[in-house]
C-alpha positions as CSV (number, residue, x, y, z in Angstrom):
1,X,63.6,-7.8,23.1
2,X,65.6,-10.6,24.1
3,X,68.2,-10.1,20.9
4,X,65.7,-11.4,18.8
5,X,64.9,-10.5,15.3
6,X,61.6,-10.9,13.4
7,X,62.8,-13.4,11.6
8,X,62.9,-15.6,15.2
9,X,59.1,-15.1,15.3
10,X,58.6,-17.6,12.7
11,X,59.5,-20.4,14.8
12,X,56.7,-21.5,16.6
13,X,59.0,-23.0,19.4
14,X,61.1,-19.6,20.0
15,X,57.4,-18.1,20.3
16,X,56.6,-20.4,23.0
17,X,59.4,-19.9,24.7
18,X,59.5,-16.2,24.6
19,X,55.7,-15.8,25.5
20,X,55.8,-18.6,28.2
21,X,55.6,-16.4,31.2
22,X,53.9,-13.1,30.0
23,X,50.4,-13.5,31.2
24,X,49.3,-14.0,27.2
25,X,47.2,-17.0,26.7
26,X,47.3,-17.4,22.9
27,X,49.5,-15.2,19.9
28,X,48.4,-14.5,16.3
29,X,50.8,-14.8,13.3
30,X,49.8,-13.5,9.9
31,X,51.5,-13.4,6.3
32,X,51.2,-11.1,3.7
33,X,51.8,-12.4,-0.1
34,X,50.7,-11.6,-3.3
35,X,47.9,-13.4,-4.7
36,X,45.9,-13.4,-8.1
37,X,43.4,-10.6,-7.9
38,X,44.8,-9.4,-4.6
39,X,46.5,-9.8,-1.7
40,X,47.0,-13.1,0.0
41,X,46.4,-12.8,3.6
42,X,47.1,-16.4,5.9
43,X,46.6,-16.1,9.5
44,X,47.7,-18.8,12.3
45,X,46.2,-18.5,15.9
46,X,47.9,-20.8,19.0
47,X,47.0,-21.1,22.4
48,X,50.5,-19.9,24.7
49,X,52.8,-22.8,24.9
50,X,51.1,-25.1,21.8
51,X,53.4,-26.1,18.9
52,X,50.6,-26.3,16.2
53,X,47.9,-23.9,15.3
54,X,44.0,-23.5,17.0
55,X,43.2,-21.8,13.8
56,X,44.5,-21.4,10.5
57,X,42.5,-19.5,7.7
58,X,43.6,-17.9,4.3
59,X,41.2,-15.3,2.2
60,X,42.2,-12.9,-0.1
61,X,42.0,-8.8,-0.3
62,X,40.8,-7.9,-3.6
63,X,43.2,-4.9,-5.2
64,X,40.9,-1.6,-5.0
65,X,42.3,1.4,-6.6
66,X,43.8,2.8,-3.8
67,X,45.2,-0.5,-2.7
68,X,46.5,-0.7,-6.0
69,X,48.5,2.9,-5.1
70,X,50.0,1.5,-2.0
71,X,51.2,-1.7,-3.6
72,X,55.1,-1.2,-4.9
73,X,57.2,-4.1,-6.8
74,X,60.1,-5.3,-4.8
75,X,63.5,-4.5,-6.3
76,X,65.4,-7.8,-7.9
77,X,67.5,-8.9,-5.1
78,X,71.5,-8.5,-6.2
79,X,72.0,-12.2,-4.8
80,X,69.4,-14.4,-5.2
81,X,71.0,-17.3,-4.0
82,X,74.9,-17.7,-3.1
83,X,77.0,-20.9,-3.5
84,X,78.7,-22.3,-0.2
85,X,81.6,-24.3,-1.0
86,X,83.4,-26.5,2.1
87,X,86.6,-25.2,3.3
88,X,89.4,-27.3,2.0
């Protein structure tokens, strides 16, 4: 939608923008980490338009067994970081 990826959806301003004439009066945005027990769960609520969070909140999902099961470790990444040097 747009050419946007889901990376653009962490910017509250391209959120604004892209939900400014669709009828919606306030969006939801939630991360997933991992935590100490558990998963870390943070959630962000805004009112359509708004810059800055109505409601922020954090808790965390204790591992069960079969959370446990659906849980993988990410692969290293290859390239953790890569040097830029200026163009002489």
């Amino acid at each position: 939608m747009h050419g946007l990826t889901t990376e653009n959806l962490r910017d509250t301003a391209t959120v604004a923008w892209l939900l400014g004439d669709s009828g919606f009066d306030a969006w939801v945005s939630g991360e997933l980490s991992s935590g100490v027990g558990g998963l870390k769960l943070k959630v962000k609520a805004y009112r359509v338009g708004a810059y800055f969070p109505e409601y922020e909140g954090v808790t965390l999902i204790p591992f069960s067994a079969e959370l446990k099961a659906l849980v993988r470790e990410r692969p290293p990444n290859e390239f953790p970081s890569i040097a830029l040097c200026p163009v002489v």
